[in-house]
C-alpha positions as semicolon CSV with decimal commas, in nm:
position;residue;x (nm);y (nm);z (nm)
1;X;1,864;-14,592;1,827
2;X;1,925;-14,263;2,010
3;X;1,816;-14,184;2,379
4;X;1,767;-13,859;2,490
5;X;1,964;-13,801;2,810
6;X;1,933;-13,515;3,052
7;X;2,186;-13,318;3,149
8;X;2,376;-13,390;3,492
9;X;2,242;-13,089;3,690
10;X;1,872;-13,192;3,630
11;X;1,936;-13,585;3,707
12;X;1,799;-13,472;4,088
13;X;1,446;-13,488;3,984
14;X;1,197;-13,377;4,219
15;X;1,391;-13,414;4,534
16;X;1,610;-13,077;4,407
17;X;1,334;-12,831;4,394
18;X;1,367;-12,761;4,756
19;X;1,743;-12,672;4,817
20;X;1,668;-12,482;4,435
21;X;1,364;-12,250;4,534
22;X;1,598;-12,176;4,890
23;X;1,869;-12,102;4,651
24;X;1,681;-11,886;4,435
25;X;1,522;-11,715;4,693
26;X;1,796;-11,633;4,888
27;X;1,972;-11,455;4,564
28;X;1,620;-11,296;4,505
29;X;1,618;-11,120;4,890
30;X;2,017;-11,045;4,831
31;X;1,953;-10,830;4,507
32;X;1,639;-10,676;4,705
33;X;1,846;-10,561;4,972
34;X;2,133;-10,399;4,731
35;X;1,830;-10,233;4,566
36;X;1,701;-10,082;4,911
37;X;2,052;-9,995;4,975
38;X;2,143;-9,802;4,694
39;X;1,760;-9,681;4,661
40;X;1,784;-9,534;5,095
41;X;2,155;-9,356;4,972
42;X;1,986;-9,215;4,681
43;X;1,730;-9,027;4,862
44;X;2,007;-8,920;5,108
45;X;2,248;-8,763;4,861
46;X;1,921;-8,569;4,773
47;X;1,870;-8,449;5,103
48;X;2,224;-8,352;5,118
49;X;2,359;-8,016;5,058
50;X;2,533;-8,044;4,700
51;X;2,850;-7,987;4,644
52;X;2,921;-7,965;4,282
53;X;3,147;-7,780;4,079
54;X;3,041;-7,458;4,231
55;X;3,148;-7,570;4,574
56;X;3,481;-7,645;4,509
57;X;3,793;-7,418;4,552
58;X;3,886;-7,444;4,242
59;X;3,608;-7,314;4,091
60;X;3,630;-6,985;3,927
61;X;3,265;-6,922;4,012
62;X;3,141;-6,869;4,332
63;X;2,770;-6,871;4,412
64;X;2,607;-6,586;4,580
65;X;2,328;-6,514;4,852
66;X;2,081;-6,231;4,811
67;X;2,293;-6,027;5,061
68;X;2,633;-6,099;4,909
69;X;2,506;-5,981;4,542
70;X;2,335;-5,676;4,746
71;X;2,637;-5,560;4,920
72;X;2,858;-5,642;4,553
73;X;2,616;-5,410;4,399
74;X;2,660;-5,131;4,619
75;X;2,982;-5,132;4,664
76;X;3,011;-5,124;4,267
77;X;2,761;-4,866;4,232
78;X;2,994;-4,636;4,544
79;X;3,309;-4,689;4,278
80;X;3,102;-4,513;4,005
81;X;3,008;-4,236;4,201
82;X;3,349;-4,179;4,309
83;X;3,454;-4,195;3,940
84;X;3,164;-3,993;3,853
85;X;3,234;-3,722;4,152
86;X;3,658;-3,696;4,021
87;X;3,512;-3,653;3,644
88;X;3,290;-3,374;3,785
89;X;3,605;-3,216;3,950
90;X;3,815;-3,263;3,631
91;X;3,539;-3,087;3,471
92;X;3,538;-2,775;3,665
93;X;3,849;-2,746;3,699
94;X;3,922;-2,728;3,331
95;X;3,644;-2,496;3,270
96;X;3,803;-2,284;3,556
97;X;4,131;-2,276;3,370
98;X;3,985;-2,241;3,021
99;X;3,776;-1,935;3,198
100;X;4,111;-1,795;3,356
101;X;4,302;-1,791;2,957
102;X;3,989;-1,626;2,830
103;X;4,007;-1,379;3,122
104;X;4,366;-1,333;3,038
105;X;4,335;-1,349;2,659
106;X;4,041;-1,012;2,691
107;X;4,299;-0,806;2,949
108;X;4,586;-0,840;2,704
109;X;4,347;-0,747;2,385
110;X;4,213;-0,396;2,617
């Protein structure tokens, strides 16, 4: 005939449920407090400035504020003019010549 036999851990009986619910509650509070630990330094990297890819020096992108893009802008827009402004003087300057061969060209032909 076989007898079923418990296994050695449970052999306590009643007298282990005690030291077992400390046990288990213990381990319960521990993993609670990890939780509220990692849950209170989630919420602070949140709050924190972030400093991601476009923070770092090696990033070849750099953000900009409304002032920086602003002053970018105009100082991009000043280049064209100039370019625009030594065009204009190229231009007049060749007409000026082309208008000083035709002057030339009509004396000779009189």
């Amino acid at each position: 005939m076989v007898f079923l036999t418990y296994p050695d851990f449970y052999k306590g009986g009643p007298r282990n449920i005690l030291p077992g619910t400390v046990v288990f509650a213990l381990l319960g509070a521990g993993g609670q407090a990890v939780a509220n630990i990692r849950t209170k330094a989630a919420e602070e990297d949140r709050d924190a400035p972030k400093k991601g890819f476009l923070h770092s020096k090696w990033s070849p992108v750099t953000p900009l504020t409304d002032k920086d893009y602003e002053h970018y802008l105009e100082e991009k827009l000043l280049r064209v003019e100039a370019e625009i402004a030594i065009v204009d003087d190229s231009i007049r300057e060749l007409r000026a010549t082309e208008q000083s061969a035709k002057d030339s060209t009509t004396k000779v032909e009189s």
